[in-house]
Structures are given as structure tokens and as C-alpha cells.
C-alpha positions in Angstrom: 117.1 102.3 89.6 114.6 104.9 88.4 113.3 107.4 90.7 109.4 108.4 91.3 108.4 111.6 92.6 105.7 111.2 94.8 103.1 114.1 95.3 100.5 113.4 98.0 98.6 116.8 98.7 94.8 117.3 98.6 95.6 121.0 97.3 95.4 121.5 93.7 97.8 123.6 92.9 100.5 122.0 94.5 99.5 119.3 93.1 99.8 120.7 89.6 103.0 122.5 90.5 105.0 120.0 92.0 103.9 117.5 89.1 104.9 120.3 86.8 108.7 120.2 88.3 108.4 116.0 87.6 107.8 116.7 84.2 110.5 119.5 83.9 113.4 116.9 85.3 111.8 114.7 82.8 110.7 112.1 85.3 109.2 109.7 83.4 106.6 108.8 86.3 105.2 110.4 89.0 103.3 108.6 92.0 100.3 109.5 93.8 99.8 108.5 97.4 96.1 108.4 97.8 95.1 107.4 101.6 91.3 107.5 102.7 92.1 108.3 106.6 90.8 104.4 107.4 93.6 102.6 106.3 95.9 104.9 106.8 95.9 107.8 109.9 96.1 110.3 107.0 93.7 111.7 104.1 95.5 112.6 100.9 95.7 112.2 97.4 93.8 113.5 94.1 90.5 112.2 93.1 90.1 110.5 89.8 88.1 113.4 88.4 92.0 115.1 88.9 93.8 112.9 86.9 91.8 113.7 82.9 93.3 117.1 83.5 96.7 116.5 84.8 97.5 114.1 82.1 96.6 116.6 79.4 98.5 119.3 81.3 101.1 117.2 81.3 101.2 114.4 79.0 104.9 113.5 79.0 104.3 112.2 82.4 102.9 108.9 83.3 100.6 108.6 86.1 101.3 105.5 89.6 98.2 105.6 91.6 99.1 104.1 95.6 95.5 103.4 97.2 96.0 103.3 100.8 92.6 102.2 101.3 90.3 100.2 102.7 88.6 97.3 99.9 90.9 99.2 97.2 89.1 96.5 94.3 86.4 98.8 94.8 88.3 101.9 93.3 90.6 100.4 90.6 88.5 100.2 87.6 87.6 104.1 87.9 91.0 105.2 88.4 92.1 103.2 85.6 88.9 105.0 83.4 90.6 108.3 84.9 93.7 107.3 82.7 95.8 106.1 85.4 98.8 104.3 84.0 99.2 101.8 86.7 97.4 101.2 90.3 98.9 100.3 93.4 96.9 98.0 95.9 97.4 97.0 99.1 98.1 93.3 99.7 96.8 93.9 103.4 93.0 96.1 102.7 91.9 93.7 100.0 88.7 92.4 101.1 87.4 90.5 97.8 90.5 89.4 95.7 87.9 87.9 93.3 87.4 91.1 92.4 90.8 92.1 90.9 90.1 89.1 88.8 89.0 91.0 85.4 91.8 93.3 85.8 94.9 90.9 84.9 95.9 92.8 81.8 95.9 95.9 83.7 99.0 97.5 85.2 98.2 96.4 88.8 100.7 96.7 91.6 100.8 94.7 94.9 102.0 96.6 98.1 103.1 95.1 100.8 103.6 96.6 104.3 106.2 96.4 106.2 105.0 93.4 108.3 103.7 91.3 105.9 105.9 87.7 105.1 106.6 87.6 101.4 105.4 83.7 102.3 102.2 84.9 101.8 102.3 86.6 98.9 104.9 85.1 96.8 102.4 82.4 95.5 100.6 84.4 93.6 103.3 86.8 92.2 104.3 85.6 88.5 107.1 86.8 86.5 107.0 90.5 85.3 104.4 91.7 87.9 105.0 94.8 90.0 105.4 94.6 93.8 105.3 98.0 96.1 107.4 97.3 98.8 107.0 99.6 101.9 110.0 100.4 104.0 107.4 102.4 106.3 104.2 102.0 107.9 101.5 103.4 105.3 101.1 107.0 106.0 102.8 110.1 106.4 105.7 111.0 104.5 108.7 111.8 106.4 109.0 108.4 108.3 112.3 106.6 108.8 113.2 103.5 106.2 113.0 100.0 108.4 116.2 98.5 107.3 114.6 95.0 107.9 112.7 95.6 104.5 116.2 95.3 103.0 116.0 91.3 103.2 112.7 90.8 102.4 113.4 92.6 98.7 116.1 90.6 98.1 114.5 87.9 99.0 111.3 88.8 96.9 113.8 88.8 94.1 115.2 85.7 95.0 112.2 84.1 95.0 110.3 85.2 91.7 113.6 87.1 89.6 111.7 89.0 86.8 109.4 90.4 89.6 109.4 94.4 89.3 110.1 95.7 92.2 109.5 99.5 93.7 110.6 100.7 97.6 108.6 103.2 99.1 109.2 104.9 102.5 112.1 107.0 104.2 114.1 106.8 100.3 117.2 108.6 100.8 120.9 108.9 98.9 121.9 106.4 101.8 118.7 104.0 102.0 118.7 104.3 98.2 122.5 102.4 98.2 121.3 99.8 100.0 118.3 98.6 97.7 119.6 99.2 94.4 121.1 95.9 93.5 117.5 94.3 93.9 114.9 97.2 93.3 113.7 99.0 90.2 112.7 102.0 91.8 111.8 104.2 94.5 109.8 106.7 95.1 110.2 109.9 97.3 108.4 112.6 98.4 109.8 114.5 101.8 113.5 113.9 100.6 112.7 115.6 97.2 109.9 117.9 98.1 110.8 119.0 101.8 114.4 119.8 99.8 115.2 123.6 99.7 116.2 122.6 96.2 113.9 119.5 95.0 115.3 119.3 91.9 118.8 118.7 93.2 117.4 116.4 96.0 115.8 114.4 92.8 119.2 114.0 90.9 121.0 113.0 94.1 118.5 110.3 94.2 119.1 109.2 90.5 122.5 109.3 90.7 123.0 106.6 93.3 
């Protein structure tokens, strides 16, 4: 199971810095939580005009963009002209799905809250696509993994195999065991950047 570091700060130069420590460990992604404060309670995240610069900065990284926004269809396109390597959309905040239409051969990424039946959603999944799963409410980091989310992944795997799956929310050593037999990845932020040492916190993570 590969492990995402997530940075989701507003500052810039923790933003460079701690995308600077992804690239040292040689992650070979790093995720973006972007929230408006309308979706979510919070109001995080780069802008797109952030990401030209970061990439070159940084270019053995590749870039996961998590809107946690309201009508996120709006805001794909640009992030993707902002060199975004994939996007992450909520399941729940998409008011026109008609408008995701032109993006098929994009690297677009359904997340799904906590709440939501996979009934709903599995439909429209086909094989190879990404699903963000959420083991947490969207918002703050820091917030404990629901173990219920455990059945509904391996159930979303069940139900469409070559889905690619990625957990987000609460991702620890322990939470990470229970999720890797059915889950490509995981992102983390608090676990690996609220760490006294991140970079150990980051290989605990990988090694489980």
C-alpha cells in the first residue's frame, strides 16, 4: 500500500517545506487537501496559481488535488491547467455531474464520505478508476478513523475488483493494518506531520 503525504496549510512556506521533506523520502505523491470553509468547517489548501511553481521546485513529485468543495466541476479543469496530476471530487458536493463529462480521460477521483452507501455509487465506477474513501468527516486533520469504513472498502472492492482505491482520515500504523489487503493507499497528514520526527512517522506508515 503506498503512502501520501498530505499537506493542507494556506501558508506558503510550509507548504513548500513540508512538500520538500515528500520529495526527500522520495514519496512519489503528495496530496493536497483543499477545503473552501462551505463544504467543509475549515479553509485550507493552495490555490492553483501554487501548484506551476511547486511542480518545478519539485518535479520528482507528483501532485493529488482533494477539493472539499461545494460544485467542485466548477474548479477541475483549472487545477488540471495548473498541472495537477489527478483531482479528487466529492461524490456528495457535485451539483452538475454533466459537467465532469469532458473530463473522462482525466485522472479524476471520486470521494466518498463516510456516510455515503457505495449502492449509490458503485453504478457508475468502472474498472481502473480511483475512489477516495474517507474514514472521517471531511475536515480537520487529526480526527479518529471510523472503523465502519473498513467494510465498505472491502466491499467497494468486492464489488468493482480493479477499482483503485485510497483511505483518507485518522491513517495510523494500526488503522493502516486493517485496510491494507483492499486499499492502494493512504494518505496522512497529522500522523506524519504532527510527528516529532515525520520522516520516521512516514516510513512506519510504509512499512505496514
Amino acid at each position: 500500500m503506498t503512502i501520501y503525504p498530505v499537506v493542507n496549510t494556506r501558508d506558503r512556506d510550509q507548504m513548500v517545506r513540508e512538500v520538500g521533506l515528500a520529495s526527500e523520502w522520495g514519496s512519489p505523491w503528495v496530496h493536497f487537501d483543499v477545503s473552501d470553509g462551505v463544504f467543509t468547517s475549515t479553509v485550507t489548501g493552495p490555490s492553483p496559481d501554487d501548484l506551476p511553481g511547486l511542480h518545478e521546485r519539485f518535479p520528482d513529485i507528483k501532485f493529488e488535488v482533494h477539493l472539499m468543495v461545494t460544485n467542485p466541476e466548477e474548479q477541475v479543469a483549472r487545477w488540471f491547467e495548473a498541472s495537477a496530476n489527478r483531482v479528487v471530487v466529492h461524490w456528495e458536493a457535485i451539483g452538475n455531474p454533466e459537467a465532469l463529462a469532458g473530463l473522462t480521460d482525466r485522472p479524476l477521483s471520486i470521494a466518498l464520505n463516510p456516510e455515503t452507501a457505495i449502492e449509490d455509487v458503485v453504478p457508475r465506477l468502472k474498472p481502473g478508476q480511483f475512489v477516495h474513501v474517507l474514514a472521517v468527516p471531511p475536515g480537520p486533520s487529526g480526527q479518529t478513523f471510523d472503523l465502519s469504513v473498513v467494510e465498505k472498502i472491502t466491499s467497494l472492492r468486492s464489488a468493482v475488483p480493479d477499482l483503485i482505491i485510497e483511505v483518507d482520515g485518522g491513517i495510523t500504523p494500526q488503522t493502516a493494518a486493517l485496510i491494507k489487503e483492499a486499499a492502494n493507499a493512504a494518505v496522512s497528514h497529522s500522523y506524519i506531520f504532527g510527528s516529532p520526527n515525520p520522516e520516521k512517522a512516514f516510513r512506519e506508515l510504509q512499512a505496514v
